[in-house]
C-alpha positions, 0 to 999 in steps of 0.5 A: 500500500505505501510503494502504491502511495509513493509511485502516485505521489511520484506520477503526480508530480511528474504529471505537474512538472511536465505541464510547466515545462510544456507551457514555459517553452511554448509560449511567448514572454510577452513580459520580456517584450514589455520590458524591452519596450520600456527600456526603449523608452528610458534606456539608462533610468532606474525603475522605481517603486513609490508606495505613496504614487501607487495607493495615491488613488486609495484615497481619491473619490471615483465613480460608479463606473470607474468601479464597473470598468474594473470588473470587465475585463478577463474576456476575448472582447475585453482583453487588451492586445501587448500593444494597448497595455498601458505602461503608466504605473499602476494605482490600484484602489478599489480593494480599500473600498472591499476592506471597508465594508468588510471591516464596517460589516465586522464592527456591525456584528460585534455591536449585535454580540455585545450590545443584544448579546446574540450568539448568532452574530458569531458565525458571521464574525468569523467568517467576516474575520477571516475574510478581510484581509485575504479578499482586500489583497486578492482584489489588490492584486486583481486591480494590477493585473496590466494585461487585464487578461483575467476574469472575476470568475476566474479570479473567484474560482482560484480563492474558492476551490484553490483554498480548499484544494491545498487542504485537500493536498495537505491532508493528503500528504499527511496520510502518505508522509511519515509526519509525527503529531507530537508537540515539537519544533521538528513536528513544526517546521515539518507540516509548515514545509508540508502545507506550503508545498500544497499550496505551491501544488495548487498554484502550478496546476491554476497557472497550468489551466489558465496558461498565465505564466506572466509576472505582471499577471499578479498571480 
């Protein structure tokens, strides 16, 4: 049973490795066009990254179809050509607005728990809580995608079923790896290594389907 375990896991990860080096030798660097396209510009100046410059539009009022424009991109109708992609920097904002109202939502049921004491604003505390953040940066990083070559569903898709894929992987491993569960320093480094290389699994096999192998993706 365990000589099965170990050739599946071993056909597995051939299977994940022979995708990435089918995709990486068939597909055209467009990053390496951009970048040369932008060295052109400017041959001997330095890129600089300012925090301030890039969330300067955090705190700007834009509109309602500003916010729209966003979400439509991802399509063949919508997809920019390498030529149209902008090379201004990139000011992503909209992800500030998806942390307000996540944060008000989480002060709006902490005053339910603690003004009414009711216990059902529990589950949505949590589940608020443990959203914030990761849904906020996920947004953050959708707004820098320059090719604007990545959908809202696909984007969904990969926080959804790609979280509870890695646990699935994680679980796996646990099974298959002789992984102790005792209290200990070794026991700990040893499941972080092991739940960090599912989640490294999963994000290979959602760069393999989309064929996003780009930097300036954002993935």
């Amino acid at each position: 049973m365990k000589l099965e375990s170990k050739n599946l896991g071993r056909h597995f990860f051939s299977l994940i490795w022979t995708g990435v080096r089918r995709n990486y030798d068939n597909f055209d660097n467009l990053d390496d066009s951009i970048a040369k396209r932008l060295s052109e510009q400017s041959q001997d100046d330095p890129v600089e990254i300012h925090l301030s410059r890039m969330f300067s539009e955090v705190f700007r009022r834009h509109s309602k179809d500003e916010a729209d424009r966003l979400f439509i991109v991802g399509t063949r109708a919508t997809t920019p050509s390498l030529k149209k992609v902008s090379s201004r920097p990139v000011k992503p904002w909209f992800f500030s607005r998806i942390f307000l109202v996540l944060t008000v939502s989480f002060a709006m049921l902490m005053l339910l728990l603690f003004l009414f004491q009711s216990n059902k604003a529990i589950p949505g505390l949590i589940f608020i809580g443990s959203l914030a953040v990761p849904f906020s940066l996920m947004m953050m990083f959708f707004e820098i995608n320059v090719y604007q070559n990545i959908s809202v569903l696909q984007v969904l898709t990969t926080f959804l079923v790609g979280g509870i894929l890695s646990l699935l992987v994680t679980m796996t491993f646990y099974l298959m790896l002789p992984i102790r569960t005792d209290v200990s320093i070794e026991s700990a480094l040893i499941v972080g290594i092991v739940e960090e290389l599912a989640k490294c699994i999963v994000v290979i096999l959602f760069i393999n389907s989309y064929k996003l192998n780009y930097i300036f993706n954002g993935v």
